[in-house]
LOGUKOL-36339 format. One record per residue (C-alpha): x negated, y negated, z; residue number from 0; residue in one letter. Coordinates in Angstrom, 1 decimal. Example, Ala and Ser with C-alpha at 12.3 -4.5 7.8 and 13.67 -1.06 7.14 Angstrom:
# LOGUKOL-36339
      x      y      z   k r
  -12.3    4.5    7.8   0 A
  -13.7    1.1    7.1   1 S
# end
This chain:
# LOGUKOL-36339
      x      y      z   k r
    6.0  -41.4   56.0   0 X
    5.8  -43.7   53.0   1 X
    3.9  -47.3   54.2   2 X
    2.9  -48.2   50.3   3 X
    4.9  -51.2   48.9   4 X
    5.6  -52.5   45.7   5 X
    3.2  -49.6   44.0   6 X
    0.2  -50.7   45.8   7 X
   -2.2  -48.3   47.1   8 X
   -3.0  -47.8   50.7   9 X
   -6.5  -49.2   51.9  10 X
   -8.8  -47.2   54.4  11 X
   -7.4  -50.1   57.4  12 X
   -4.0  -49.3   56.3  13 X
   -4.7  -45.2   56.4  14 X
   -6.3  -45.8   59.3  15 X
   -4.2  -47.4   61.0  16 X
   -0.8  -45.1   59.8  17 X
   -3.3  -41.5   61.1  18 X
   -3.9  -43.5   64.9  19 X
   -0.3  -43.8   65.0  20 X
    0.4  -40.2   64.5  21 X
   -2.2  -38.7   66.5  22 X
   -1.2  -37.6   69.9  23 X
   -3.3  -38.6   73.0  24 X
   -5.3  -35.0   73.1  25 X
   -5.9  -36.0   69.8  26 X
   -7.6  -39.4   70.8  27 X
   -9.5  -38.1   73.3  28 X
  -11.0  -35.6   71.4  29 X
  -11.9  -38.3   69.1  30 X
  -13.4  -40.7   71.6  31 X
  -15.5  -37.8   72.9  32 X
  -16.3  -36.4   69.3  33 X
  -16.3  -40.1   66.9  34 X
  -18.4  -38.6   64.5  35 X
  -17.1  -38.2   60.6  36 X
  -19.2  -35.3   60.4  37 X
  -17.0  -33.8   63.4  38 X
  -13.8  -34.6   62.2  39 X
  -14.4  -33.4   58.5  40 X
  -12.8  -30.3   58.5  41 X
  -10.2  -30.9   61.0  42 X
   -8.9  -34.8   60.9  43 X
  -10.5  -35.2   57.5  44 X
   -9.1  -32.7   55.8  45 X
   -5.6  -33.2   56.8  46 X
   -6.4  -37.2   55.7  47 X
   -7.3  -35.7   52.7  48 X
   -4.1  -33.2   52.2  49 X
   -1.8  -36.7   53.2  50 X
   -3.4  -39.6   51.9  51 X
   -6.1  -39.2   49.0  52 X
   -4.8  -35.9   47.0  53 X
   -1.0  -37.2   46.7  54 X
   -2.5  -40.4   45.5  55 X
   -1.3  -43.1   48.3  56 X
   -5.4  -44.0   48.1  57 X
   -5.1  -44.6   44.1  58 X
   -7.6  -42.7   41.7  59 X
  -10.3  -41.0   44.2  60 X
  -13.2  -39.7   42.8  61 X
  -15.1  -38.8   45.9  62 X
  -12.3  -37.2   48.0  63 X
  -14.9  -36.4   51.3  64 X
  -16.6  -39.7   50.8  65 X
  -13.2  -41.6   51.3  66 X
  -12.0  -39.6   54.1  67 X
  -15.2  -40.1   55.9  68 X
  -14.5  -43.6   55.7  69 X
  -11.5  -43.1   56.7  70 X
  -12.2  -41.5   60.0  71 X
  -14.7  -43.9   61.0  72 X
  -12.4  -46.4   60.8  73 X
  -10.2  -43.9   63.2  74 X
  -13.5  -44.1   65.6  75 X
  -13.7  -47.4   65.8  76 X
  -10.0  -48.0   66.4  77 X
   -9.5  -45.3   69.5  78 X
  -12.8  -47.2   70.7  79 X
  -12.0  -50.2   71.8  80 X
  -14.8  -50.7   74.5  81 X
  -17.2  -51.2   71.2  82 X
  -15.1  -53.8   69.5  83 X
  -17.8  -56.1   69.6  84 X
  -20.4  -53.6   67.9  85 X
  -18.6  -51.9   65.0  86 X
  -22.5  -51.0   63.4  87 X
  -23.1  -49.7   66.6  88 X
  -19.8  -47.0   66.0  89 X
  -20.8  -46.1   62.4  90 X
  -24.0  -44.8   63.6  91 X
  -22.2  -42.0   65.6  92 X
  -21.4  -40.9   62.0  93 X
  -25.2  -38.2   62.6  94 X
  -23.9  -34.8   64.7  95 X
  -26.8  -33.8   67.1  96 X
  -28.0  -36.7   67.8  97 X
  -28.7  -37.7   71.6  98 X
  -27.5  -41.4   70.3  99 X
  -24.2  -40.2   70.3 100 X
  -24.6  -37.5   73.4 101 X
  -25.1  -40.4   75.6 102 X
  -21.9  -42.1   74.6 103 X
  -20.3  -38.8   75.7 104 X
  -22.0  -38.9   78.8 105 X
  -21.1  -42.5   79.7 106 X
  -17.2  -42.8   78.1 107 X
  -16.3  -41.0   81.5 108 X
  -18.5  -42.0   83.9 109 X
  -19.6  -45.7   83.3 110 X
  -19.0  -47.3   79.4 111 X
  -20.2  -50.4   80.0 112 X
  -23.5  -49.3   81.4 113 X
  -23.5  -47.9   77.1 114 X
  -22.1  -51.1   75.8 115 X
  -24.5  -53.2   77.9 116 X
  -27.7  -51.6   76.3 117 X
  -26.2  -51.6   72.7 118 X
  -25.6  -55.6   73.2 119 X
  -29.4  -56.3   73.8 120 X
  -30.3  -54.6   70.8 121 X
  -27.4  -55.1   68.4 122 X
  -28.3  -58.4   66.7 123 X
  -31.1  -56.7   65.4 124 X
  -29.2  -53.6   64.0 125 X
  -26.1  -55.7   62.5 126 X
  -28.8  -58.5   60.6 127 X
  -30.3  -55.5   59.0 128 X
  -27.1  -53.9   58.2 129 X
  -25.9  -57.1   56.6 130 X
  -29.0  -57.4   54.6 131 X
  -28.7  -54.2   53.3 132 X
  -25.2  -55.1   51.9 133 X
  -26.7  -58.3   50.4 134 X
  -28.7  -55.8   48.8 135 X
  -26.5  -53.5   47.7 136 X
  -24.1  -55.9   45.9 137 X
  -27.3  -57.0   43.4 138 X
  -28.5  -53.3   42.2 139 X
  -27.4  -53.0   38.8 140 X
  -26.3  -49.3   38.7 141 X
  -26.6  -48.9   34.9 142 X
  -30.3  -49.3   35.3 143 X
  -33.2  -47.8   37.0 144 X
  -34.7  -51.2   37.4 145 X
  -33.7  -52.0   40.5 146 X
  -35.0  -48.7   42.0 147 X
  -37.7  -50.1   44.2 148 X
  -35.6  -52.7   45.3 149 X
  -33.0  -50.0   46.7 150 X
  -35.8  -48.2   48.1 151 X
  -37.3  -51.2   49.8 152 X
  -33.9  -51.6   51.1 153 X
  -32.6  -48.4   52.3 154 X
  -36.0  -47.9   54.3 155 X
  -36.0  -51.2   56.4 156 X
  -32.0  -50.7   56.8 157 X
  -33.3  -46.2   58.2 158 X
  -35.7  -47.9   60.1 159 X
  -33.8  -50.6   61.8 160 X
  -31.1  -47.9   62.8 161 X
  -33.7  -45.6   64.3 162 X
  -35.0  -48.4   66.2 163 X
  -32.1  -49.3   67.6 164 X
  -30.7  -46.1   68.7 165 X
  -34.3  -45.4   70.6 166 X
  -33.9  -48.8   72.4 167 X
  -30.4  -48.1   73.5 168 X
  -31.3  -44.7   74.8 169 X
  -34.7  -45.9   76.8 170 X
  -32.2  -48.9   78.4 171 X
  -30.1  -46.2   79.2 172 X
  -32.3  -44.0   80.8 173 X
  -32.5  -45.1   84.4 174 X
  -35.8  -45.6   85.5 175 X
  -35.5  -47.3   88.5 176 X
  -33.6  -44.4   89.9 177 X
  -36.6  -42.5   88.9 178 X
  -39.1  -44.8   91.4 179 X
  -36.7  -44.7   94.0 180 X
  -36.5  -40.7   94.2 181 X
  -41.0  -40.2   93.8 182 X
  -41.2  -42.9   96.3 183 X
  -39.2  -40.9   99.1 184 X
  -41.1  -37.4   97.6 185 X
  -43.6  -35.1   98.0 186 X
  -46.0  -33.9   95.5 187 X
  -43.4  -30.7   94.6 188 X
  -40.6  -33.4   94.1 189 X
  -42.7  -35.7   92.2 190 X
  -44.0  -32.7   90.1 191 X
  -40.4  -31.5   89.1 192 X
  -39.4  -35.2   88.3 193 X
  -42.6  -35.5   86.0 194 X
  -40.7  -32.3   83.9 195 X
  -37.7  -34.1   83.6 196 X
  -39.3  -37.1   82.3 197 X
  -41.3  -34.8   79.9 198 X
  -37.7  -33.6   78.9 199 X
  -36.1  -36.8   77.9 200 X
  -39.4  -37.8   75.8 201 X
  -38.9  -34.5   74.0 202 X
  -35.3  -35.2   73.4 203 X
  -35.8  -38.4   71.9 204 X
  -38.5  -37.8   69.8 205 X
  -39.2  -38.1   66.3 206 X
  -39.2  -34.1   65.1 207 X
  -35.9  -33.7   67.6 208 X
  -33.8  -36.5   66.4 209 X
  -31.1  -34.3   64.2 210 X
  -30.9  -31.7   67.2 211 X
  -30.7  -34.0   70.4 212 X
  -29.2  -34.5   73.7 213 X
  -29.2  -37.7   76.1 214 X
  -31.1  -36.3   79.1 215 X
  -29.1  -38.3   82.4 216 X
  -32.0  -39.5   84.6 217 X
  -29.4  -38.5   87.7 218 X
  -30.6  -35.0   87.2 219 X
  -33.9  -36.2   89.4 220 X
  -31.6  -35.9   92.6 221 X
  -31.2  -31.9   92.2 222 X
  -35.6  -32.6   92.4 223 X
  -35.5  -32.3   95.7 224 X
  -33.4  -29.3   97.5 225 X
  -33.1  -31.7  100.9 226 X
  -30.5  -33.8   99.1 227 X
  -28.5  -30.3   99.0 228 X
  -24.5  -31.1  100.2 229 X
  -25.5  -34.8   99.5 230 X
  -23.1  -37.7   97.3 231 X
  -26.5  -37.7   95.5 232 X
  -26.7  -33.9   94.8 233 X
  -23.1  -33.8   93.2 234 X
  -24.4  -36.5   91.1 235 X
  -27.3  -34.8   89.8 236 X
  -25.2  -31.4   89.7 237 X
  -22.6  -32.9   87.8 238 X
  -25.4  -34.6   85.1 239 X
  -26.9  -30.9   84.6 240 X
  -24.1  -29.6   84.1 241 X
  -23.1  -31.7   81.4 242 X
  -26.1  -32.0   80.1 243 X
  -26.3  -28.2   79.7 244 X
  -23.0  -28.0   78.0 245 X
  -24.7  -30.6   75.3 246 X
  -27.9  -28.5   74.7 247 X
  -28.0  -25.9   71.8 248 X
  -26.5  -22.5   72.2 249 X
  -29.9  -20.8   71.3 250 X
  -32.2  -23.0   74.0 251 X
  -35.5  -21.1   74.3 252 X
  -37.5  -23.7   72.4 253 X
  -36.3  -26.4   74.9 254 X
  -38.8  -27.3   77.4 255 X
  -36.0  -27.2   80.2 256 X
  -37.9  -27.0   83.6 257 X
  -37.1  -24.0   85.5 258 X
  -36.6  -25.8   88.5 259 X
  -33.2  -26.6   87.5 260 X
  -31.8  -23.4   87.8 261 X
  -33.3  -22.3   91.2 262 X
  -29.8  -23.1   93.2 263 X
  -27.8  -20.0   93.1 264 X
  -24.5  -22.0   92.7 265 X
  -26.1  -23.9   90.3 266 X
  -27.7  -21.3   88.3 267 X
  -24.5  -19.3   88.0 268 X
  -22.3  -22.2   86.7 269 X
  -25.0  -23.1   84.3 270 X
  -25.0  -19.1   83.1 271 X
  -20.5  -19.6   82.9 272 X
  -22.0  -22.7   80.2 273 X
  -24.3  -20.6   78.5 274 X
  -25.3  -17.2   79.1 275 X
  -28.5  -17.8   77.1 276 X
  -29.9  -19.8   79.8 277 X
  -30.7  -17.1   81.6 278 X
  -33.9  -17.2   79.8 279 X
  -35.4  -19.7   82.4 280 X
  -34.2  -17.5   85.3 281 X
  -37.2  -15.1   85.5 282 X
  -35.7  -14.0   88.8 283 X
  -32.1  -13.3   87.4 284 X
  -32.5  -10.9   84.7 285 X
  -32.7   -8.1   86.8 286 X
  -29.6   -9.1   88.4 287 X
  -26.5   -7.3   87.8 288 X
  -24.5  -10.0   89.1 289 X
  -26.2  -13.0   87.0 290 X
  -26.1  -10.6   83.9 291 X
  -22.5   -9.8   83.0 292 X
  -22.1  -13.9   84.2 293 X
  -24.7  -14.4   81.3 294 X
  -23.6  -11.6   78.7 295 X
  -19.7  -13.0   79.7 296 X
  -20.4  -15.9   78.1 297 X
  -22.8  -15.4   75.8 298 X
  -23.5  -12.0   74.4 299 X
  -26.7  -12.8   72.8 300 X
  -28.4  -13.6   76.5 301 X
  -29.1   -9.4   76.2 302 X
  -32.7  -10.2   74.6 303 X
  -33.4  -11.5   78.2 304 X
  -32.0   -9.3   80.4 305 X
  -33.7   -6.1   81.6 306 X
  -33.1   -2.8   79.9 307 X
  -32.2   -1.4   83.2 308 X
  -29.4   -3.9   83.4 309 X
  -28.2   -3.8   80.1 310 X
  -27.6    0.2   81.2 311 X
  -25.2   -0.8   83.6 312 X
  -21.1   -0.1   82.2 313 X
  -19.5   -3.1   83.5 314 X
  -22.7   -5.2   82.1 315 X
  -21.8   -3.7   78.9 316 X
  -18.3   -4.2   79.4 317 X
  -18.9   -8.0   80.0 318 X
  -20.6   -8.3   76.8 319 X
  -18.1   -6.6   74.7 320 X
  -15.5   -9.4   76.1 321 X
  -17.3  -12.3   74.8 322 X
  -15.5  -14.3   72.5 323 X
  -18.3  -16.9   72.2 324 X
  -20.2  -15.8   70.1 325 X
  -18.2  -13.6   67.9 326 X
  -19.7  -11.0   65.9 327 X
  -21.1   -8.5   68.7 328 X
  -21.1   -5.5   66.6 329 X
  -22.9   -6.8   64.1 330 X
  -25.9   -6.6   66.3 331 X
  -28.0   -3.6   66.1 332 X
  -28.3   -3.2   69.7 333 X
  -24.6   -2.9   70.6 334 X
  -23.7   -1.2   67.4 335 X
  -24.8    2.1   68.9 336 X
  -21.3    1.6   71.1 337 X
  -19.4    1.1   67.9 338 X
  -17.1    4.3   68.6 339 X
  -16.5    3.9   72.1 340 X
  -13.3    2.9   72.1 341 X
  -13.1    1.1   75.2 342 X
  -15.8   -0.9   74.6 343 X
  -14.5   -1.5   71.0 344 X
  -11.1   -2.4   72.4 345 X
  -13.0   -5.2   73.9 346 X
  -14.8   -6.4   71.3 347 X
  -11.9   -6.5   68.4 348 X
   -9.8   -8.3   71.4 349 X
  -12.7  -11.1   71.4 350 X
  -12.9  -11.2   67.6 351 X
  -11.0   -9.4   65.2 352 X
  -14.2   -9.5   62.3 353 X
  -16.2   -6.7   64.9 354 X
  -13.9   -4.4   63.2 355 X
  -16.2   -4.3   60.2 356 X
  -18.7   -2.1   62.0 357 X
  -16.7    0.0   64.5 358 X
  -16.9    3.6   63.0 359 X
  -15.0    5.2   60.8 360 X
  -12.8    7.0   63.0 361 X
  -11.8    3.6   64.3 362 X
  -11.2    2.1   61.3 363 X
   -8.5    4.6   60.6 364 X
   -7.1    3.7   63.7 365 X
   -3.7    1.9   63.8 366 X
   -3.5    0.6   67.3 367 X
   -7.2   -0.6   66.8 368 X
   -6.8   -2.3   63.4 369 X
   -3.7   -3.8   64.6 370 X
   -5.5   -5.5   67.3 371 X
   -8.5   -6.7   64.9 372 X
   -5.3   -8.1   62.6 373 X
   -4.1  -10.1   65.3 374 X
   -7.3  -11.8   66.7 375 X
   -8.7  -12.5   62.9 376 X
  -10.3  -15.6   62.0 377 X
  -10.3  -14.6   58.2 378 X
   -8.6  -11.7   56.9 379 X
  -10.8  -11.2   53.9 380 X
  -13.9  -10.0   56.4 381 X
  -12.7   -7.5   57.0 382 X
   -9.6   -6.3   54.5 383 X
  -11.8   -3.9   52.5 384 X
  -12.6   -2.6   56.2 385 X
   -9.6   -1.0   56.8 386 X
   -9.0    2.2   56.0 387 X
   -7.9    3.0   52.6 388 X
   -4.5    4.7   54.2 389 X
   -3.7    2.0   56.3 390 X
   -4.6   -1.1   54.1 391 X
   -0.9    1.3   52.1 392 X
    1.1    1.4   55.1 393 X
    3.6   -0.9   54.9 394 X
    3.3   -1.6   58.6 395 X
   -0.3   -3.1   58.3 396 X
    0.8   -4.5   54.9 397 X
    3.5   -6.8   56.6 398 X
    1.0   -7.6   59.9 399 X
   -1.3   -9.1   57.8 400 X
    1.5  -11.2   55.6 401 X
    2.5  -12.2   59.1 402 X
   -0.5  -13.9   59.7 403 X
   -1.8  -16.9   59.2 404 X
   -4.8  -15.9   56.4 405 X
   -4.2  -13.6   54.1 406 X
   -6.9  -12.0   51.9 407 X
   -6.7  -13.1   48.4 408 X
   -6.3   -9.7   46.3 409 X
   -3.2   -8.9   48.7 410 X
   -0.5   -7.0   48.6 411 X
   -1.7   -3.4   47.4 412 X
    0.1   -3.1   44.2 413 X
    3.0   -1.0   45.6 414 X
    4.1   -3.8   47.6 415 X
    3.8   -6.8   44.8 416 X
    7.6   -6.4   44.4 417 X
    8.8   -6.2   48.3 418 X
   11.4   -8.7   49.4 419 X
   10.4   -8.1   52.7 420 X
    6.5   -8.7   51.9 421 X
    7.6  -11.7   49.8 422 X
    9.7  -12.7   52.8 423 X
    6.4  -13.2   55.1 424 X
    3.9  -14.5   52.2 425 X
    7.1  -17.5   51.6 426 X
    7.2  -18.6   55.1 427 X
    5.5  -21.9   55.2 428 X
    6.1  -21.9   59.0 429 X
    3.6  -19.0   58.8 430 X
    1.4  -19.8   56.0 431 X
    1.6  -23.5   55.4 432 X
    2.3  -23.6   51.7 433 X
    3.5  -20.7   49.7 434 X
    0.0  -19.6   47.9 435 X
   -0.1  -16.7   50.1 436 X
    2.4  -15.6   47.6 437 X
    0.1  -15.2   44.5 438 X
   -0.3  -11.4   44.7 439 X
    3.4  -11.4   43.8 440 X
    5.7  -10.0   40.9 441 X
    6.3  -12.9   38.9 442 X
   10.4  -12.5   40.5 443 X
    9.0  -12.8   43.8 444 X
    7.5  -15.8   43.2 445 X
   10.3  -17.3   41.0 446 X
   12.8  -16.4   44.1 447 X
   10.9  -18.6   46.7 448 X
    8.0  -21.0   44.5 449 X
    9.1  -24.2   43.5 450 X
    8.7  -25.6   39.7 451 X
    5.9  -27.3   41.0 452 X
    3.9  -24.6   43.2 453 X
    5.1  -21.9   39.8 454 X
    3.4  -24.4   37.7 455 X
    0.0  -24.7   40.0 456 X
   -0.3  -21.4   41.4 457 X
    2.5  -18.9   39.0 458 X
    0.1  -18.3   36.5 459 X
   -2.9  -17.2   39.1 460 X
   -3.7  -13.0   38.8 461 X
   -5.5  -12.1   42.1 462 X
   -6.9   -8.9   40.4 463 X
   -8.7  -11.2   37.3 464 X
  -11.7  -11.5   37.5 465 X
  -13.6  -13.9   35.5 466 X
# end
């Protein structure tokens, strides 16, 4: 699609506004959940840089990422309208891990305006010290150093007003007057649980957590007391945790999560089907078989908490070996003991192809087994050099792996640099998306299916150089 006119160059608004028309509603959702650049760099941002910036419809770009962050902030703001009154407020979801913008995940589905509503009482505040800033900015004379301290002066009040803000929004958010209800109608044991939730949101909003945060709903204090059980109010609070949970970091030992939380059974298993590695607050669990391959299921890691005895168990093991979460298993020492157990191996290179750089040997020289590493992949080059030496020269592996989507970089083995067929796969830009993949090639090859543009970028390139 070609929106320039007359030879001008497209602005960010106009980009902007040409990649909201393309994207498809999945698209736009994930964006509304997920509006930070930082998110969207190597997905939406790269392809804004592929279509826009590196053909040129942007003009001369120095800083390619710079632009395309821009670029996809605008995209926020636009698939956003509830915040068109507060577009400061929408560039500040620009920080990943940030309970800022967790709690605009938590309230886009459940109640925005409740959000909106706290960022209004705070936002004149944030947007004067965001237009001051600019003031700023457009006097520093950038040939100089002589304005240094004025930057400095600048930048800080600006860091300063933003932190502010986002710690005011999140304590309006936070109900409180839920909280007052719930320990007035309590006993001490409720009122004790509530006082570790609270204790919970202060750690989540504080200073050393602010890069690695989570909004902490303050409907979680209905699960506080087990006679609400089957209750409106208990689905609530269920439905808070649960989110919640999904929010937290994969590795959440160091998080002062109260153990109370998990001591529903049909709680504690859904929250293990979230994270496995949860199952470090459920002292009472990890000598359950049941709880365990739940845990291991979803996250392999949650091992270090389970019992040995446990971990002894086949279909524990097996449960493990099936996680696709969190990749790598057989790079850990403690499963790599299994690493020529084929059916356990199975398991793992159906989860993620790359656990086929420590299976054994034997397997390694197995067809059916590297063929099923091949297909589930995420780069081919982890594990290439793997393979056995007689099957990385069977043709049959040698067109798998041109029939999928990465190939690695010195590829083909030289006795296939001249195969039409090979050629054939590495060409297909159905397959591959452009026709690198075909650098490996004779020089014919590539003539037969490179055009005079990709010979002149990529014609010249020798895998096997090395500089």
């Amino acid at each position: 699609m070609d929106t320039q006119k007359d030879n001008e160059f497209m602005t960010v608004e106009e980009v902007a506004n040409d990649v909201v028309a393309q994207l498809k509603d999945q698209a736009i959702d994930r964006i509304r959940h997920h509006p930070s650049s930082g998110d969207m760099h190597f997905g939406l941002g790269m392809w804004i840089r592929n279509e826009y910036i590196y053909p040129g419809k942007m003009g001369s770009v120095i800083l390619a990422d710079s632009v395309s962050s821009e670029v996809t902030t605008a995209v926020a703001k636009k698939v956003l309208p509830e915040y068109a009154d507060f577009p400061y407020a929408v560039s500040l979801f620009s920080s990943l891990g940030e309970a800022y913008i967790s709690a605009h995940r938590y309230f886009i589905d459940r109640n925005i305006s409740r959000m909106t509503e706290a960022i209004s009482r705070h936002y004149d505040a944030l947007a004067a010290a965001e237009v001051g800033f600019e003031a700023v900015r457009k006097t520093i004379d950038w040939s100089s150093d002589d304005d240094d301290d004025d930057w400095d002066v600048a930048w800080n009040k600006l860091h300063n007003a933003r932190k502010l803000f986002k710690k005011q929004t999140l304590e309006d958010l936070f109900d409180y007057d839920l909280i007052r209800r719930i320990i007035e109608q309590s006993n001490d044991a409720t009122k004790s649980r509530i006082q570790g939730l609270l204790d919970l949101k202060d750690y989540s909003i504080s200073d050393e957590n602010e890069i690695s945060s989570f909004y902490v709903p303050a409907e979680i204090s209905y699960l506080a007391d087990p006679a609400l059980k089957g209750s409106s109010q208990w689905a609530v609070g269920k439905d808070a945790l649960l989110w919640l949970l999904d929010e937290i970091d994969f590795y959440p030992e160091e998080i002062p999560l109260p153990s109370w939380l998990f001591s529903d059974d049909e709680i504690a298993l859904e929250a293990l089907r979230i994270n496995g590695n949860l199952i470090c607050f459920m002292e009472d669990r990890k000598q359950d078989i049941e709880a365990a391959k739940i845990a291991l299921g979803s996250a392999w890691s949650s091992y270090e908490y389970i019992s040995k005895d446990v971990l002894r168990d086949r279909e524990a093991l097996k449960a493990a070996f099936s996680c696709e979460q969190c990749g790598d298993l057989l790079s850990e020492d403690f499963f790599r003991k299994y690493k020529d157990d084929e059916e356990l191996v199975k398991l793992a290179l159906t989860a993620s192809g790359e656990n086929l750089s420590w299976a054994s040997k034997r397997i390694r020289d197995n067809y059916d087994m590297v063929c099923l590493a091949i297909d589930n992949v995420d780069y081919m080059d982890n594990i290439y050099e793997k393979i056995s030496p007689r099957l990385r020269s069977d043709k049959r592996i040698v067109a798998r792996i041109a029939n999928s989507p990465t190939i690695p970089f010195s590829f083909p083995p030289a006795e296939y640099r001249d195969d039409d067929e090979i050629g054939a796969l590495l060409a297909d830009t159905k397959i591959h998306g452009d026709r690198f993949a075909l650098v490996g090639m004779s020089q014919r090859i590539k003539e037969k299916y490179m055009t005079e543009e990709e010979l002149e970028r990529w014609g010249d390139i020798n895998p096997d150089d090395k500089e």
